[in-house]
C-alpha positions as CSV (number, residue, x, y, z in Angstrom):
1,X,14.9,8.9,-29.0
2,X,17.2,9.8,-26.1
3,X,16.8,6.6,-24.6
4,X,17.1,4.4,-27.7
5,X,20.6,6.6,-28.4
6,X,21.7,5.8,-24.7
7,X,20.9,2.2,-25.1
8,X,23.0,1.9,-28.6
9,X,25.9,3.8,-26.4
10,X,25.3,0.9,-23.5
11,X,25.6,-2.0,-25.8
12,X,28.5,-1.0,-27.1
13,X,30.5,0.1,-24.4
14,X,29.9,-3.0,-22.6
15,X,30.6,-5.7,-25.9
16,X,34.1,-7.2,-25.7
17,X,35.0,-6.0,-29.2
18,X,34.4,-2.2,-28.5
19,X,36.6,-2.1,-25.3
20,X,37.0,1.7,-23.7
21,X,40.2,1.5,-22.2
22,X,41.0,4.3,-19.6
23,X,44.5,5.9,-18.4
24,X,45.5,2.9,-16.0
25,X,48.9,0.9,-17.0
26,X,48.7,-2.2,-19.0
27,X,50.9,-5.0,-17.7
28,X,52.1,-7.4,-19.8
29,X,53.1,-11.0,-19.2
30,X,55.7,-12.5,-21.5
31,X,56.3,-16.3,-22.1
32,X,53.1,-17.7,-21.4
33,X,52.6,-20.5,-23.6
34,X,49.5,-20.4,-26.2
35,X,48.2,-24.2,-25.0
36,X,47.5,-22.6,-21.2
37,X,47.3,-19.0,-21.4
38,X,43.4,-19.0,-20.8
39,X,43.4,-21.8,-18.6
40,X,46.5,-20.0,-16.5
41,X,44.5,-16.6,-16.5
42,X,40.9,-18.6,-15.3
43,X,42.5,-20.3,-12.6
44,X,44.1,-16.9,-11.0
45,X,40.6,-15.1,-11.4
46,X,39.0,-17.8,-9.7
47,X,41.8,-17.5,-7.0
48,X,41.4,-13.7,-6.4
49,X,37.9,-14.4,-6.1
50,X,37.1,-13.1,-9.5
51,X,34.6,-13.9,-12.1
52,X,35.5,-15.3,-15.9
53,X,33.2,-13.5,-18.0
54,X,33.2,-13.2,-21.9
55,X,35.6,-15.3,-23.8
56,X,36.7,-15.2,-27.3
57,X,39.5,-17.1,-27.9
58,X,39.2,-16.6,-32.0
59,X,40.1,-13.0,-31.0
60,X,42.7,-14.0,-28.3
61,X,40.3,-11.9,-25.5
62,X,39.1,-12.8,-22.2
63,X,37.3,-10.3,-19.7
64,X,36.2,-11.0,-16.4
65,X,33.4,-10.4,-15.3
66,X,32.1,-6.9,-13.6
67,X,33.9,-5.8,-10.3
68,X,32.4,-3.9,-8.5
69,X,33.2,-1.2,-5.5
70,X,32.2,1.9,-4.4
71,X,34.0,5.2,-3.9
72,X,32.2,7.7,-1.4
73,X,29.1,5.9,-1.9
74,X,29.1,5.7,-5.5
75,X,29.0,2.5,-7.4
76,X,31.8,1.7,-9.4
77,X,32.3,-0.7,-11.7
78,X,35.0,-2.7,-14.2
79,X,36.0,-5.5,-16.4
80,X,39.4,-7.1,-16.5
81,X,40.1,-7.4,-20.3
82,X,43.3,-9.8,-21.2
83,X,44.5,-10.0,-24.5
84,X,46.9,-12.8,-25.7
85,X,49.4,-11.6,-28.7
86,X,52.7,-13.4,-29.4
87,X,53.7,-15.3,-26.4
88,X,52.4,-12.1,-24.4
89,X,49.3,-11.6,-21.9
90,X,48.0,-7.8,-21.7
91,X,46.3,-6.7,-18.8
92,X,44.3,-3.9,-18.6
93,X,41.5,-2.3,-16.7
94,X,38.2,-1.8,-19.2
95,X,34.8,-0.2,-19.4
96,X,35.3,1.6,-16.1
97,X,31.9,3.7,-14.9
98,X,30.3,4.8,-12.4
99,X,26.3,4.7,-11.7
100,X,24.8,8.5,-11.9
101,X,20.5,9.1,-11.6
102,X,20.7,8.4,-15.2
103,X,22.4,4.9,-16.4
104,X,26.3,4.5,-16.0
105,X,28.5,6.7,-17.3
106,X,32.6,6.3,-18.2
107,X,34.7,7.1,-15.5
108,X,38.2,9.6,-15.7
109,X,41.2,9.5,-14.2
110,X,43.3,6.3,-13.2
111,X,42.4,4.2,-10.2
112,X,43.2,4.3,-6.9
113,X,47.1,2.5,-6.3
114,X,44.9,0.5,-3.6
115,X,42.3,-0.3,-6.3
116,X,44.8,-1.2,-8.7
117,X,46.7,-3.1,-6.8
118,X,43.6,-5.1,-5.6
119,X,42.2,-5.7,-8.9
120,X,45.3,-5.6,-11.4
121,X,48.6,-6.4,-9.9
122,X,46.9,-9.2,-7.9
123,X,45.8,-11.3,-11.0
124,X,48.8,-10.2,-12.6
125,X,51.2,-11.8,-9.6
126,X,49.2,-14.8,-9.7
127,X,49.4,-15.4,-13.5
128,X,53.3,-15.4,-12.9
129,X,53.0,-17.4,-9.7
130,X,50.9,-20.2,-11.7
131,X,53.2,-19.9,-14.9
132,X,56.4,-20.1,-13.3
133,X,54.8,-24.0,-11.5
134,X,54.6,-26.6,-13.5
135,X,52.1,-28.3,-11.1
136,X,50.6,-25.6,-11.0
137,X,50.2,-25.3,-14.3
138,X,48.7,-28.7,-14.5
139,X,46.2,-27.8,-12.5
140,X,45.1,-25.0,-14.0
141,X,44.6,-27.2,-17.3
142,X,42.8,-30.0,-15.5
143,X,40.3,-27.9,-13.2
144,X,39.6,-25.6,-16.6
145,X,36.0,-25.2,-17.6
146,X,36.8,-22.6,-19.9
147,X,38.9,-25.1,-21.8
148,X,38.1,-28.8,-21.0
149,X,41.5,-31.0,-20.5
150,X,42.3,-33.5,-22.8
151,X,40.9,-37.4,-21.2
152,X,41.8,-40.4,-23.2
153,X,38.4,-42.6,-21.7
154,X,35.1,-41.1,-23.2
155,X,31.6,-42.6,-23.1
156,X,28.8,-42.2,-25.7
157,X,26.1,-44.2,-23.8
158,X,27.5,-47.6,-22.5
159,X,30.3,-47.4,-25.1
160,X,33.8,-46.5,-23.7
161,X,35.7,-44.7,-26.2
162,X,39.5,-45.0,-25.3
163,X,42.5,-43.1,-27.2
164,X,45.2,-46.0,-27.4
165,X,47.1,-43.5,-29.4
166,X,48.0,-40.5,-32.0
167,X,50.4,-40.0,-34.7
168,X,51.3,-38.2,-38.0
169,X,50.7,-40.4,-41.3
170,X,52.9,-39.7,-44.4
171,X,51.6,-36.8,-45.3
172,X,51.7,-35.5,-41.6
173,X,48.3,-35.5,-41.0
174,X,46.9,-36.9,-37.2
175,X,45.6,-40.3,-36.9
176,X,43.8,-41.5,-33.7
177,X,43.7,-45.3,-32.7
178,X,40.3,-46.0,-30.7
179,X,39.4,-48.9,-28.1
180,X,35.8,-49.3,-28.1
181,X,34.2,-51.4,-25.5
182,X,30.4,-52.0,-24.7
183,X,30.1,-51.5,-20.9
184,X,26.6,-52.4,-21.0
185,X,24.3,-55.3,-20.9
186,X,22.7,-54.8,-24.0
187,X,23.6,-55.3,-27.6
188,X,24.9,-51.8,-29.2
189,X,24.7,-50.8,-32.3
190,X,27.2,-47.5,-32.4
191,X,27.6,-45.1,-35.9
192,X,30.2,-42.3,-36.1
193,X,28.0,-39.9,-38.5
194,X,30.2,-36.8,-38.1
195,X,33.5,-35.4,-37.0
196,X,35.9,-32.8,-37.5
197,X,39.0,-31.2,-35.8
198,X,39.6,-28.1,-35.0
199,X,41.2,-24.9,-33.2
200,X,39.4,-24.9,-29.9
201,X,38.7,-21.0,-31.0
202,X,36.8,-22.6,-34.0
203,X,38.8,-21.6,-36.6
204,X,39.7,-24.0,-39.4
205,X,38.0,-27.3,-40.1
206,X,39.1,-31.1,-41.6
207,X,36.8,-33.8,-41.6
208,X,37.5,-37.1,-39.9
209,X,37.5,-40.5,-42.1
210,X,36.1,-43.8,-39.9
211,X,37.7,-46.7,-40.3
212,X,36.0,-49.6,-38.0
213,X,37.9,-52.7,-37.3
214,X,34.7,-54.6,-37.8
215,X,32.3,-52.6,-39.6
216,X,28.5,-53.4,-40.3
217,X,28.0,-54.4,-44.2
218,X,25.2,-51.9,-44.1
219,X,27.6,-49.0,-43.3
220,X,31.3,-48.9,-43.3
221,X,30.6,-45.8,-40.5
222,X,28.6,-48.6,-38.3
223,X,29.8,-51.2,-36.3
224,X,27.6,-53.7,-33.6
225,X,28.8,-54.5,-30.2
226,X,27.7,-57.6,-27.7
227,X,28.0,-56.9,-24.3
228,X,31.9,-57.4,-22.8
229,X,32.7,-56.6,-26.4
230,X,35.3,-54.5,-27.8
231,X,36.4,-53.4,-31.4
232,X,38.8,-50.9,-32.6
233,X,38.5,-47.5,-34.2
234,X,41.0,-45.7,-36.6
235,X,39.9,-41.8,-37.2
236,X,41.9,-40.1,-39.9
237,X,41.9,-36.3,-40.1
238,X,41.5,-35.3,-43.6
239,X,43.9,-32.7,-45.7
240,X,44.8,-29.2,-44.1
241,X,46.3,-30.5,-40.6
242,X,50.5,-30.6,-40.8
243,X,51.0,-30.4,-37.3
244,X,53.0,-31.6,-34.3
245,X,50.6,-31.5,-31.5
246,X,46.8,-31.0,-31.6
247,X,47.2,-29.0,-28.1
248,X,44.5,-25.9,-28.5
249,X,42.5,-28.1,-30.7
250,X,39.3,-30.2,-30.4
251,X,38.2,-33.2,-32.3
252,X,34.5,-32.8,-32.6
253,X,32.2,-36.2,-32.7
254,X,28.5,-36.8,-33.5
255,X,27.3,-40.6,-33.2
256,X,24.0,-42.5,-33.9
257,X,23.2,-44.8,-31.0
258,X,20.3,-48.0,-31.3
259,X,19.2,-45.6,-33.7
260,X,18.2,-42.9,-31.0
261,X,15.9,-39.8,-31.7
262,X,18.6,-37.8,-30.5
263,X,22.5,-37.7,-31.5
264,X,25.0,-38.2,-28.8
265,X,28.3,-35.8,-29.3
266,X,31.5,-36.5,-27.6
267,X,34.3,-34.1,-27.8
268,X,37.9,-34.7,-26.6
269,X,40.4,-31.6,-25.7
270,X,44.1,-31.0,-26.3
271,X,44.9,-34.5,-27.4
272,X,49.1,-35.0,-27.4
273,X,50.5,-36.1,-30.8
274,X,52.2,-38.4,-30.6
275,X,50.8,-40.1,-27.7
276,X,50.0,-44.0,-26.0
277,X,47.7,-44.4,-24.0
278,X,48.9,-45.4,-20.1
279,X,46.7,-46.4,-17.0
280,X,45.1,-43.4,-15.3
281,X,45.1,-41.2,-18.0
């Protein structure tokens, strides 16, 4: 029984929506922008040679992974736990313990001003170093695995998916304009069964409507491409979407190719709206 109560107590001190916060400061980090806030924080982790752990961007939380130290031999450990809350990052150290004979237990008292330094104010000046470089910045978004970066070329199979452009219809919902070209050598026959857009933290859902510029007559989602062929694609997002950029959100694909066991997804990240397509994107 004792051990069943302790392992309840572990689980929940260690989930990232049951944080135990100890006496350490918070620092907060004002205008960071909601479209890089995560990717911002990832990349100065990665930097100070830290490690991303659990993400839930629904809840505007990251934590790092454990760090770990000891203090006169004793194992410590901690998680870095950032919150995101209008235009401001929270830092703040989290689950801090230390290992005893019998499990870990929750550790008192504040940490060390070396310790903090080395584990708080470190990410912290980094986060502000990053957001304060647009270049910087840049590459945070592009290197992000947390977040993937918005590319206008995708592949499902030998077909090449390219974004020519987005825009708002009349009743300021997104459109996309698609290129698609067969890169293969053999004749492809390509279906768009499903796709929606949505908030990258997965809340909120519209369905896409497929227009094909030469559809198949057996399905108006279907269209069949020769090799060295290319045809074009209009995806319209359905009603609930009155917005000015879909930065933070993801449209969400799911295609039938020559009728394949298997379906092929293809997902594309932060896509500008407006936006035309130029070389190298």
């Amino acid at each position: 029984m004792k051990n069943t109560i302790y392992l309840i107590l572990l689980l929940t001190f260690s989930s990232i929506n049951a944080q135990v916060f100890g006496t350490d400061p918070e620092i907060n980090i004002t205008n960071i922008a909601n479209e890089n806030v995560w990717q911002i924080t990832e990349m100065a982790l990665i930097e100070n040679n830290f490690t991303v752990g659990e993400f839930k961007p629904e809840k505007n939380i990251l934590n790092s992974d454990w760090i770990t130290w000891k203090a006169l031999m004793i194992s410590n450990r901690a998680h870095l736990h950032f919150s995101y809350i209008d235009n401001t990052l929270t830092i703040r150290i989290a689950n801090r313990a230390y290992q005893t004979n019998e499990g870990w237990s929750e550790a008192i008292g504040k940490l060390s001003k070396k310790k903090y330094k080395i584990y708080v104010q470190s990410v912290a000046d980094k986060i502000n170093k990053i957001n304060n470089n647009p270049d910087l910045i840049r590459k945070a978004v592009k290197t992000s695995k947390l977040i993937p970066a918005f590319s206008a070329i995708n592949m499902v199979g030998d077909a090449e998916i390219k974004l020519l452009s987005s825009e708002q219809n009349e009743n300021n919902r997104p459109v996309f304009n698609f290129i698609v070209t067969n890169t293969g050598t053999k004749t492809i026959k390509l279906t768009m069964l499903d796709g929606d857009f949505h908030k990258q933290s997965g809340i909120g859902t519209a369905r896409s409507r497929v227009n094909w510029e030469h559809p198949h007559e057996s399905n108006n989602k279907t269209t069949i491409l020769q090799p060295g062929n290319s045809t074009k694609l209009e995806v319209r997002i359905g009603q609930g979407y009155t917005l000015e950029s879909a930065i933070g959100y993801a449209m969400m694909t799911k295609w039938e190719y020559n009728n394949l066991n298997e379906y092929l997804k293809m997902n594309i990240y932060n896509i500008p709206i407006p936006y035309t397509y130029t070389e190298g994107d």
